[in-house]
MARVOFI-210114 format. One record per residue (C-alpha): residue in one letter; z, y, x. Coordinates in steps of 0.05 Angstrom, whole numbers, plus 32768, in hexadecimal, padded with zeros to 4 digits. Last residue first. Layout:
AZYX ...
REM end
This chain:
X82C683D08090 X82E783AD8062 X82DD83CF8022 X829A83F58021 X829584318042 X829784738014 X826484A18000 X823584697FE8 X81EF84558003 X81A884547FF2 X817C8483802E X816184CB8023 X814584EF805C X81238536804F X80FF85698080 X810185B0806B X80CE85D98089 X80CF862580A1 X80CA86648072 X80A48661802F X80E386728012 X80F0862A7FFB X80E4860D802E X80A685E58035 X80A585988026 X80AF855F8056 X80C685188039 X80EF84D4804F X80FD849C801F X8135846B801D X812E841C8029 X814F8415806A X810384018080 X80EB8438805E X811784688087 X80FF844680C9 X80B0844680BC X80B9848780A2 X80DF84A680E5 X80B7847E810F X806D84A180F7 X80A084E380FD X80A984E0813F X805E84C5814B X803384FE815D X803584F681AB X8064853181B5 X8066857681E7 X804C85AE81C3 X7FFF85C281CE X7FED859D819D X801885B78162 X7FEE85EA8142 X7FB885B78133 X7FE98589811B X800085468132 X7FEC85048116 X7FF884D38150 X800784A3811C X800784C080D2 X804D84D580BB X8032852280B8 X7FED850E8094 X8005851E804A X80288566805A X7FE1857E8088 X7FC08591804D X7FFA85C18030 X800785DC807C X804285D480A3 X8072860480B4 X807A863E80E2 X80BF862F80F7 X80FD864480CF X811A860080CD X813B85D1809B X8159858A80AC X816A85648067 X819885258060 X819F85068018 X81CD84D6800E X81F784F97FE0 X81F9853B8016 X81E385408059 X81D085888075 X81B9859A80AF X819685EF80B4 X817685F680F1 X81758642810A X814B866F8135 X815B868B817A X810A86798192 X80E586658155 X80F7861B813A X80BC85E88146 X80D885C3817E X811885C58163 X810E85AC811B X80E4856D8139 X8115855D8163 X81488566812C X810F852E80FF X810385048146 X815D84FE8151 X816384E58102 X812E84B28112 X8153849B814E X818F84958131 X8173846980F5 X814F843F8128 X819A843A814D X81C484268113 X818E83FA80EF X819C840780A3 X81CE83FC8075 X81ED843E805D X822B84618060 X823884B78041 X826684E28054 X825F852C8054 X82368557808A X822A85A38086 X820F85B080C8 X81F185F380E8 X81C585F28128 X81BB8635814D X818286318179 X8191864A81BE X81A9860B81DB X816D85DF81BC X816585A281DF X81B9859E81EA X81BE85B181A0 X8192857C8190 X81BD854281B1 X81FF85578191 X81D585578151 X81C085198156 X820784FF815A X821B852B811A X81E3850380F8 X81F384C0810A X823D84CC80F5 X822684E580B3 X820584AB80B0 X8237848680B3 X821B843280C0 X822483F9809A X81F983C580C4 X81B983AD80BC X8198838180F3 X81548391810A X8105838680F2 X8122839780B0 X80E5839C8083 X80A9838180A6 X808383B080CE X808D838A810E X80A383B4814F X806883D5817C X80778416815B X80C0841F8178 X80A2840A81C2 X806A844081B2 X80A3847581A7 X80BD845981DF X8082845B820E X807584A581ED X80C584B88204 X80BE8499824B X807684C58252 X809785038239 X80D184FE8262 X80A084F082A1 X80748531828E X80B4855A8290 X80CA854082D2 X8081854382F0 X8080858E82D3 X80C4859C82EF X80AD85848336 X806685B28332 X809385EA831F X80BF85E2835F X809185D78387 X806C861C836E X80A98640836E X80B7861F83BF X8076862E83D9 X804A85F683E6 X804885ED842D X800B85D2844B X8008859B8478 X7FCD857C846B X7FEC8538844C X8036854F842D X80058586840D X7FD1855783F6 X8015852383D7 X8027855B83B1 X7FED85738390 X7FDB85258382 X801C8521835E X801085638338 X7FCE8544831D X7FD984FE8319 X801A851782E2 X7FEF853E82C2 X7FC0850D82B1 X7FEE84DD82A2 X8012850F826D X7FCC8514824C X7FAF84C98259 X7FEA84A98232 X7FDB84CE81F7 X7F9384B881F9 X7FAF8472820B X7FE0846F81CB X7FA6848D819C X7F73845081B3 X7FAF841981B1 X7FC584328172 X7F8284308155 X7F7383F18169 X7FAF83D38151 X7FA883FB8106 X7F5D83DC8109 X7F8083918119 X7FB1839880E2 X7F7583B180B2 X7F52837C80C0 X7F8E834B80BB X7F99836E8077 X7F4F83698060 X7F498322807C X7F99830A804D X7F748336800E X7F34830A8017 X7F5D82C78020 X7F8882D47FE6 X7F5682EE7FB4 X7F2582A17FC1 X7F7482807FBC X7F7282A37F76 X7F2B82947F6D X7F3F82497F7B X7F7482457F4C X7F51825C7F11 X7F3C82AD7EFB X7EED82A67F04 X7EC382BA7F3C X7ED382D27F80 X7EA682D37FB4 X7EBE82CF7FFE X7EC78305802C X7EB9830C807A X7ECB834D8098 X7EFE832F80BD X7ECD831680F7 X7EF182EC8126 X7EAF82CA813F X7EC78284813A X7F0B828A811D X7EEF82B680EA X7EAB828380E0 X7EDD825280DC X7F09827080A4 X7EC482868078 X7EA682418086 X7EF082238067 X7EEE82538038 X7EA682458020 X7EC081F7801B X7EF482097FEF X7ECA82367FC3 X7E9E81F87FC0 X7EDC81C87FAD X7ED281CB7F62 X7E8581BD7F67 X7E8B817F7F9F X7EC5816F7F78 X7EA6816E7F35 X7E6181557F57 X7E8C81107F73 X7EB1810C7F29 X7E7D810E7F0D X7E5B80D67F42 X7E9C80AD7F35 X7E9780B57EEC X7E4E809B7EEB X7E6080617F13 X7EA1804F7EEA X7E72805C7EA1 X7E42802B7EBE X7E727FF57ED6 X7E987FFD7E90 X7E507FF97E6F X7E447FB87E94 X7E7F7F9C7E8C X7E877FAA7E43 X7E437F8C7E33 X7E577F4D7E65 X7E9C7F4C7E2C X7E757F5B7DEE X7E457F187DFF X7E877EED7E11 X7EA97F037DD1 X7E687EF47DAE X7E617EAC7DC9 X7EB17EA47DC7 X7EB37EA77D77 X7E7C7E8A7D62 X7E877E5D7D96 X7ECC7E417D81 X7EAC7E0E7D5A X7EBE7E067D0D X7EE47DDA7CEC X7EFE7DB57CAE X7F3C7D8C7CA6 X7F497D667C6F X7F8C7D4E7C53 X7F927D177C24 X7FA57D0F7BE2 X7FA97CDE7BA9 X7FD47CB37BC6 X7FA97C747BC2 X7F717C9E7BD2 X7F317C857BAA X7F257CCB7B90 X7F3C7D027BC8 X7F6E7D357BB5 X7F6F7D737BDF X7FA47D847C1E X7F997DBD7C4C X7F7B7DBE7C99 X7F567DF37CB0 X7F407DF27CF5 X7F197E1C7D2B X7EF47DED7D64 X7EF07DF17DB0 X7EC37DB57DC8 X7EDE7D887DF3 X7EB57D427DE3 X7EF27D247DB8 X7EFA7D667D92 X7F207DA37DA7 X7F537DC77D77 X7F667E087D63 X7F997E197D21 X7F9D7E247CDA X7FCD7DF77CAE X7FD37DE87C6A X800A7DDE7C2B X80437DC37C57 X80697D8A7C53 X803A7D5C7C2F X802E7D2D7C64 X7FE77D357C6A X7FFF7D7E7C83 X80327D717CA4 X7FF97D387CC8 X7FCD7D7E7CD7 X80087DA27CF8 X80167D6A7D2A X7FD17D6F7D3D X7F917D457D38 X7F5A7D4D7D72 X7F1C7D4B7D4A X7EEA7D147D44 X7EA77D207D5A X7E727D227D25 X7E3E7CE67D27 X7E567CC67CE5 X7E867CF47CC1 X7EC87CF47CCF X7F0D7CCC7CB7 X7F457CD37CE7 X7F8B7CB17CDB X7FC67CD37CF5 X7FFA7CB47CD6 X80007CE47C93 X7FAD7CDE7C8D X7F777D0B7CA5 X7F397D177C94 X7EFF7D457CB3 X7ECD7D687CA2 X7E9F7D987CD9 X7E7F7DD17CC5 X7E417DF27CBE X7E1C7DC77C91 X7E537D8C7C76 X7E227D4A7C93 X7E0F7D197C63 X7E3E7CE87C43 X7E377CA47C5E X7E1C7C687C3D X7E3A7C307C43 X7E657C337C0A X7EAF7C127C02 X7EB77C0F7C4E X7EF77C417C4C X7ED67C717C78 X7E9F7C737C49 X7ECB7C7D7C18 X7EF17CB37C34 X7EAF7CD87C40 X7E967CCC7BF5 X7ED77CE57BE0 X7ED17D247C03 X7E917D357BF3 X7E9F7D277BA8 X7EDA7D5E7BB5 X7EAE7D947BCD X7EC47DB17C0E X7EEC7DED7C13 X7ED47E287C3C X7EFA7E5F7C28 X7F2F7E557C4F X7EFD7E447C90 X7ED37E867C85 X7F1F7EAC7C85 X7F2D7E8B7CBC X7EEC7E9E7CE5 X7EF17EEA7CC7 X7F3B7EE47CE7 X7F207ECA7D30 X7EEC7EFD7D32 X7F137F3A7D24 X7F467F207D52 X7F147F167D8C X7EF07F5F7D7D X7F377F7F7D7D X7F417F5B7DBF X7EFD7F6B7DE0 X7F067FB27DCC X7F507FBE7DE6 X7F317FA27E26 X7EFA7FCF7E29 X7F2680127E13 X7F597FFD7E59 X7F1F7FE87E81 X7EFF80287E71 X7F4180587E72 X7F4E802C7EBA X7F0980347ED0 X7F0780887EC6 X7F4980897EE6 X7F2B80697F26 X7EE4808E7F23 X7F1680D07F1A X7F4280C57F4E X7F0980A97F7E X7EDA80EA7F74 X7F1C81107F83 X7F2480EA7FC1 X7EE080EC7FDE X7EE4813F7FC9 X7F20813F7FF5 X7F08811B8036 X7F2280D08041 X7F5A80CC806C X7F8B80D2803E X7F7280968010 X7F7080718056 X7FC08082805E X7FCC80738013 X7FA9802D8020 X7FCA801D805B X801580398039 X800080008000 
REM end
């Protein structure tokens, strides 16, 4: 049995399914045939009794059988058409026409001489074999001393087992025709089901093959196979649009990269010709080159993090979550703006609030939006921090950002016209979304309200107190 499952397995799917149905199709048929054969069999049998009840022989035949058997007339009855007469007495004696062969004679056909019961129906071979149908019942006979005797009359079996035989080679041959035809049904079922199959599989190969995503397979209807048809074309498009997101990262990240690089080769190479010939660079001009390889090194370590922070997975909670203050976060972040922005004035209004979210992603979103503030706040000019039912807001008095450039500023390496000159790689606030929504709040610019500055908005789910425990 586990052989035959493991061939069964081997076999390709449409080969199987062909099987099932050729295999379920011969069952129902051999099932139906059978039931057929043995209706037909009983139907036969009971018209055959019910020709052998009705059948009663003629009393003057009978009595010139018995006496021919008894020797008082030599001349013997002629044959009963059809049948086959017979008499039996109570021990057993057989009386039969001349040239008919004798009938076996059962227990039930001597009750019956006997006078115990009133007939008897049964099956019996005569002395040469053949298969005979019986009636046996009692009748009087003239010249019997008791005045009855029991006769048994017959018919062969072959009506019966000639048409049975017939119906059961017609069966046969229509069950082997109706098996053949359901196997090659269910072969083009299959073969027609599983052709969105089999396009999937070319479609999967010829990816793997040539790793073209642009591939898409035709989907009709609203079954199973349309719905795996859906899935495969949405699961290409995404992976296309993965790859596309890759490429463009990798494109912006070393156009970025070449900037601060560039600079960096420059006032490197400046140095390294005047160690070389000899010549002094005076000391404001060494010491400007220096502070430009400084500040082009901090830029380069922050873009490699950024890029580091945009390298993770995009699934939800890449990190642990942990109950975190962020009102803590935020007063932290502050420390660290203030020291970026010593003559900005920075002004906090901070009350409690915990959330679940990565503790040092979140921090390092809430440090991008106050870097963002003090980059973009006017010499002496004020950030306004305020954190209040979940809901933290940075506001500065900075030029602002344009209606049409609001839905591009969490774009990667988005940065604005106006901002290009300002140190940055464009994806502060690319992190800042990816973090927030991964924490499951929502993060938002919008204009001041006076028309002065931008207000930058963090909202995460929490509660204003910790929860018990911690």
């Amino acid at each position: 049995m586990t052989g035959t499952l493991r061939r069964l397995r081997a076999l390709p799917l449409r080969s199987r399914l062909a099987l099932l149905v050729a295999t379920a199709v011969a069952l129902a048929v051999a099932a139906v045939a059978a039931a057929c054969w043995f209706v037909t069999r009983v139907q036969l049998q009971q018209q055959l009794d019910t020709s052998l009840r009705s059948s009663k022989v003629d009393g003057r035949y009978l009595s010139s059988l018995y006496n021919y058997c008894q020797g008082t007339t030599a001349v013997p009855p002629r044959p009963f058409t059809g049948y086959t007469v017979q008499l039996v007495d109570s021990q057993g004696t057989v009386c039969i026409t001349p040239r008919a062969a004798a009938l076996t004679v059962s227990p039930a056909d001597i009750a019956v001489a006997e006078g115990t019961q009133p007939d008897a129906l049964h099956s019996a071979r005569t002395e040469s074999g053949t298969r005979m149908r019986v009636y046996t019942y009692v009748t009087p006979v003239s010249g019997d001393t008791t005045g009855s005797i029991a006769v048994s009359i017959a018919r062969p079996m072959s009506e019966i087992d000639n048409p049975l035989t017939t119906l059961a080679w017609v069966l046969l041959v229509v069950s082997g025709v109706g098996v053949l035809g359901a196997g090659a049904a269910g072969l083009w079922v299959a073969r027609t089901g599983l052709r969105p199959v089999d396009e999937l599989t070319q479609a999967v190969e010829h990816v793997a093959r040539t790793e073209d995503l642009s591939v898409r397979i035709p989907v009709e209807g609203e079954d199973e196979i349309a719905r795996l048809s859906r899935s495969f074309n949405s699961m290409t498009a995404s992976v296309a649009s993965s790859r596309d997101r890759q490429a463009q990262l990798i494109a912006d990240a070393g156009h970025e990269l070449r900037t601060p690089l560039t600079s960096l080769r420059t006032n490197i190479e400046l140095l390294a010709r005047s160690d070389d010939t000899g010549r002094a660079i005076p000391p404001d001009d060494r010491r400007a080159l220096m502070n430009s390889v400084k500040a082009q090194m901090t830029e380069l370590a922050s873009l490699i993090g950024d890029l580091q922070e945009l390298s993770r997975p995009d699934a939800p909670n890449p990190g642990p979550l942990q109950v975190v203050a962020l009102h803590d976060i935020a007063d932290t972040a502050l420390e660290r703006a203030r020291l970026r922005g010593p003559e900005l004035t920075i002004r906090a209004d901070l009350t409690p609030w915990y959330v679940r979210a990565e503790p040092a992603a979140l921090e390092r979103a809430v440090v991008n939006v106050l870097d963002n503030a003090v980059k973009f706040s006017p010499p002496r000019g004020t950030i306004e921090v305020a954190l209040r039912n979940g809901e933290l807001t940075v506001r500065d008095h900075g030029p602002g950002i344009p209606a049409e450039e609001l839905p591009h500023v969490f774009e990667r390496f988005w940065r604005s016209p106006s901002a290009r000159q300002l140190p940055g790689s464009g994806l502060g606030l690319s992190i800042v979304a990816r973090t927030v929504q991964q924490s499951g709040g929502e993060v938002g610019l919008r204009p001041a309200p006076d028309g002065d500055g931008t207000v930058a908005a963090i909202r995460l789910p929490g509660a204003p107190q910790p929860p018990p425990g911690l």
